[in-house]
Wavefront OBJ file of the C-alpha trace (Angstrom):
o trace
v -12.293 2.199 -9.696
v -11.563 -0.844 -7.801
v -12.918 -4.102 -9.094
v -13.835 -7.257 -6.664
v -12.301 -10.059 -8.907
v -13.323 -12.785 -6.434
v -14.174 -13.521 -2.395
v -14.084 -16.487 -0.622
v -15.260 -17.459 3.059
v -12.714 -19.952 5.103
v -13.454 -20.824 8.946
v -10.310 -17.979 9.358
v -12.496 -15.364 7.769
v -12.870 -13.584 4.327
v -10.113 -13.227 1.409
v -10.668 -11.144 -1.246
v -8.871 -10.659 -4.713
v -9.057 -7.073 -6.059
v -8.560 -5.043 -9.217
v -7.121 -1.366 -8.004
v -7.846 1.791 -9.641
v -4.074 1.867 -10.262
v -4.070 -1.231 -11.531
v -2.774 -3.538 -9.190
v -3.562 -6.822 -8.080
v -4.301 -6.604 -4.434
v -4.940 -10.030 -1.717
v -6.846 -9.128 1.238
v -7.900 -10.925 4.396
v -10.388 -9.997 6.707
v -9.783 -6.515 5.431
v -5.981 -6.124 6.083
v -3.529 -5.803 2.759
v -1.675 -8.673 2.786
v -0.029 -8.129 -0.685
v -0.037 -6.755 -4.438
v 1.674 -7.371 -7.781
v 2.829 -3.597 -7.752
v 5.326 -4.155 -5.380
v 7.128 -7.432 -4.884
v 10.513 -6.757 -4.104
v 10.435 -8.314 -0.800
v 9.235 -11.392 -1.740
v 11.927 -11.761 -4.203
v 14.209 -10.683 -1.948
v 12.924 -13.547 0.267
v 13.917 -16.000 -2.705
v 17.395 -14.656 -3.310
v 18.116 -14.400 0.497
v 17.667 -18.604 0.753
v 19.054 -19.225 -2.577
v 22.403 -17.302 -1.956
v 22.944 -19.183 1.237
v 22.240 -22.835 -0.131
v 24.464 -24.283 -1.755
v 22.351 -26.826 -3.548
v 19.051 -25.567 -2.952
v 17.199 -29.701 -4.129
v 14.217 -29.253 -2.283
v 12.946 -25.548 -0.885
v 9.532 -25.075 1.202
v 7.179 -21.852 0.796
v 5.249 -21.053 3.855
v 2.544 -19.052 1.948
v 1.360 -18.829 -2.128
v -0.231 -15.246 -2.173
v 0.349 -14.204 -5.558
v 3.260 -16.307 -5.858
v 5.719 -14.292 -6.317
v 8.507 -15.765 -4.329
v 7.654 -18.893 -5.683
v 8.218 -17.692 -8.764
v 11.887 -15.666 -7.646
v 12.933 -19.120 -6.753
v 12.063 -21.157 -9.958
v 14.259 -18.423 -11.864
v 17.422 -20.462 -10.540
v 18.402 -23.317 -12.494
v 19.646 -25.227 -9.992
v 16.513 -25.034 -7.714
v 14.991 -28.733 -7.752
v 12.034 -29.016 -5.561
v 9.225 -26.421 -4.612
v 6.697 -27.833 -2.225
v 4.474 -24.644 -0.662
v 2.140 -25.023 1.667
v -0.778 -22.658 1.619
v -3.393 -22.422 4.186
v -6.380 -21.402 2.083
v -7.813 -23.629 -0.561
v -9.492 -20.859 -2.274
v -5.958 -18.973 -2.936
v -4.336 -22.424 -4.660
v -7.747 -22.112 -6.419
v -7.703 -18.858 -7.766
v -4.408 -19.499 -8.740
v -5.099 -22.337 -10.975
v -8.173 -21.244 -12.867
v -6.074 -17.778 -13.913
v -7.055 -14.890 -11.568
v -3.959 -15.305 -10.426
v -0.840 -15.659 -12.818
v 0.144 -19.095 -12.202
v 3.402 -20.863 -11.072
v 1.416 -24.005 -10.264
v 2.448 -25.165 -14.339
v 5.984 -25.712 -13.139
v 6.586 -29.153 -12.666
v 8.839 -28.506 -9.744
v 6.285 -27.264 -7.932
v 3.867 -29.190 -6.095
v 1.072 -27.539 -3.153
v 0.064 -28.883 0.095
v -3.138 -26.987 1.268
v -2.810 -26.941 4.968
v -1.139 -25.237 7.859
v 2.900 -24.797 7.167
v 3.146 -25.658 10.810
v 1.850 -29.351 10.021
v 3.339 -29.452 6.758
v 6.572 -28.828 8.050
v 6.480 -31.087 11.048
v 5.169 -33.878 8.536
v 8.864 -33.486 6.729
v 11.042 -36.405 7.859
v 14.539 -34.658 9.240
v 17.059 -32.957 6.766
v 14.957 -33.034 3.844
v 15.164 -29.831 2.515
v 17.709 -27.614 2.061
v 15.841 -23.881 3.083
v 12.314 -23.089 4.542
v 11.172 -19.469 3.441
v 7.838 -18.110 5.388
v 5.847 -15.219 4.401
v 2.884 -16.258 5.899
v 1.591 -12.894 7.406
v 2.847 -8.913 7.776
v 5.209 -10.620 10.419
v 4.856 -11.359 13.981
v 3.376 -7.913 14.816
v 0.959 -7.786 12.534
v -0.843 -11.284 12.100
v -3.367 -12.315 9.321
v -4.463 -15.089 11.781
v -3.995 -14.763 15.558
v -3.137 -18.661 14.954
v 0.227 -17.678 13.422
v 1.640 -15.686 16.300
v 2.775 -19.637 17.013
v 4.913 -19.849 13.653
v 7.211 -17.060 14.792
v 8.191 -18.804 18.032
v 10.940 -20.437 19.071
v 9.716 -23.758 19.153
v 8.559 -24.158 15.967
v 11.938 -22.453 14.443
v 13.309 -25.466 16.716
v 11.389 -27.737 14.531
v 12.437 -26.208 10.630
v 15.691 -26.598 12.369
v 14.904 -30.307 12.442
v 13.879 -31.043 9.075
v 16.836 -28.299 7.259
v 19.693 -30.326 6.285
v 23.250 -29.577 6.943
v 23.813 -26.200 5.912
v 19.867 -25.334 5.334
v 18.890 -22.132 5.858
v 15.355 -20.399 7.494
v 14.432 -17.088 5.883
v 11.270 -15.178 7.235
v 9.491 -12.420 5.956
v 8.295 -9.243 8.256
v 6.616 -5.854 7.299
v 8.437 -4.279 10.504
v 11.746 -4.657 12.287
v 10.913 -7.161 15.225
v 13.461 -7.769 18.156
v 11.370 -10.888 19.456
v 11.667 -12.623 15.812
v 14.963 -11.991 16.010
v 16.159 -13.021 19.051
v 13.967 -16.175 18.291
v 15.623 -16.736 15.227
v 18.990 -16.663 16.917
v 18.362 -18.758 19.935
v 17.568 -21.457 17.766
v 20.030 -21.015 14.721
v 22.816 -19.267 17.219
v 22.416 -16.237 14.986
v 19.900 -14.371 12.989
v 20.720 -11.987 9.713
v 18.812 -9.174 9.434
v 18.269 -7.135 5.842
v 15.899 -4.422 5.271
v 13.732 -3.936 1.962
v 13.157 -0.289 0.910
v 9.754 -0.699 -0.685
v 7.745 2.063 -2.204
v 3.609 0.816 -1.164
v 0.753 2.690 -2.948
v 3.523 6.094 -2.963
v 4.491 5.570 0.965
v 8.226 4.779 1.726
v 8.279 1.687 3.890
v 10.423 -0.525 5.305
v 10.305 -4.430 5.005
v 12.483 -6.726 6.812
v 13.957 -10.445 5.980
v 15.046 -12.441 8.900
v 17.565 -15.473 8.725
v 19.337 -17.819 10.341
v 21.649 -20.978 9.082
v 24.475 -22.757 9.613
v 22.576 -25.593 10.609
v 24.884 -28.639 11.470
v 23.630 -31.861 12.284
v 25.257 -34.593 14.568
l 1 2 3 4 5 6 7 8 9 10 11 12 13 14 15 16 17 18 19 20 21 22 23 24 25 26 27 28 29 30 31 32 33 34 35 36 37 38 39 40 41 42 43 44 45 46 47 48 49 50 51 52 53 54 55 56 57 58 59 60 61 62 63 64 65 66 67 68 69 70 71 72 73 74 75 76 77 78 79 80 81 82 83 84 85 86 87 88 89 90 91 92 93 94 95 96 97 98 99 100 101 102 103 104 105 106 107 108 109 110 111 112 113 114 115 116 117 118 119 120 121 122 123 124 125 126 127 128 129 130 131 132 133 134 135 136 137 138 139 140 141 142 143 144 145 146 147 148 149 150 151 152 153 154 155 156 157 158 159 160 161 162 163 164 165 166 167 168 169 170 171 172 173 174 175 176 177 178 179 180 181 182 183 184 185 186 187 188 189 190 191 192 193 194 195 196 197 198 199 200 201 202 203 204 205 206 207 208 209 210 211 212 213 214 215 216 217 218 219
């Protein structure tokens, strides 16, 4: 039986942490899946796609806690300085910290910024962190907000571009293949890397994608 763990009410709608019969952890919003704790390679795959192209990965930003699972892929390397995420919904960073949610929030390289990851990016001064990592949504074509359609555009990819220093790298998260993302991606970064995730979601086979781009030089 599925168990209602908590619900919250934000001026974007309704989230809702579950208990599934299976056991999972499952984060909804507005009624669409939006993630579990059954299945996380993608996230983590998110995480090891920025770290393996950054060199020195000082300072990293998360576009997105959820469950906090990429967050937590990227605090398993050593080197890894910096974490600042930026999550949209106070109740989430909430849940989080009282333990519904496992917590990565006790790391002290980790610090939250409840807001938009639009402004919390554009608030970085330029080349300040080495990789920006978004999993915001199920990707472009499927939206949690209709807001976010804007965070897959060229423009703001223009502005990460900004505030990644030399060498940083942008890696975004999509539940399906997306030619617009990608051609945005690459018309800002001159190229965009594309790797699928088999995942395995409640028993379907699916396929998740990771989109990059890097190689970011500034003059």
């Amino acid at each position: 039986m599925t168990v209602e763990l908590a619900r919250a009410v934000s001026e974007r709608g309704e989230l809702v942490l579950r208990r599934r019969d299976d056991g999972a952890l499952e984060l909804r919003v507005n009624g669409v899946f939006v993630m579990d704790d059954q299945e996380t390679s993608s996230e983590e795959l998110l995480a090891s796609a920025a770290l393996e192209a950054v060199r020195h990965p000082d300072r990293v930003l998360v576009g997105g806690l959820g469950l906090g699972y990429t967050v937590r892929a990227l605090l398993a390397d050593s080197r890894l300085g910096q974490v600042i995420v930026a999550e949209i919904e106070p109740d989430v960073v909430s849940w989080m910290r009282s333990g519904l949610v496992p917590s990565v929030l006790d790391d002290p390289r980790v610090g939250v910024v409840v807001g938009d990851v639009r402004a919390v990016v554009a608030d970085l001064p330029d080349a300040s962190v080495d990789a920006i990592l978004l999993d915001v949504d199920n990707g472009p074509d499927f939206l949690v907000y209709n807001e976010n359609s804007a965070i897959y555009s060229s423009d703001f990819f223009s502005t990460c571009r900004a505030k990644l220093r030399a060498d940083g790298v942008l890696t975004v998260w999509s539940s399906s293949s997306s030619e617009a993302l990608e051609s945005a991606v690459a018309s800002v970064f001159g190229a965009c890397v594309v790797k699928p995730v088999p995942v395995e979601l409640q028993g379907r086979a699916e396929t998740y994608f990771v989109y990059q781009g890097c190689g970011v030089v500034h003059r």
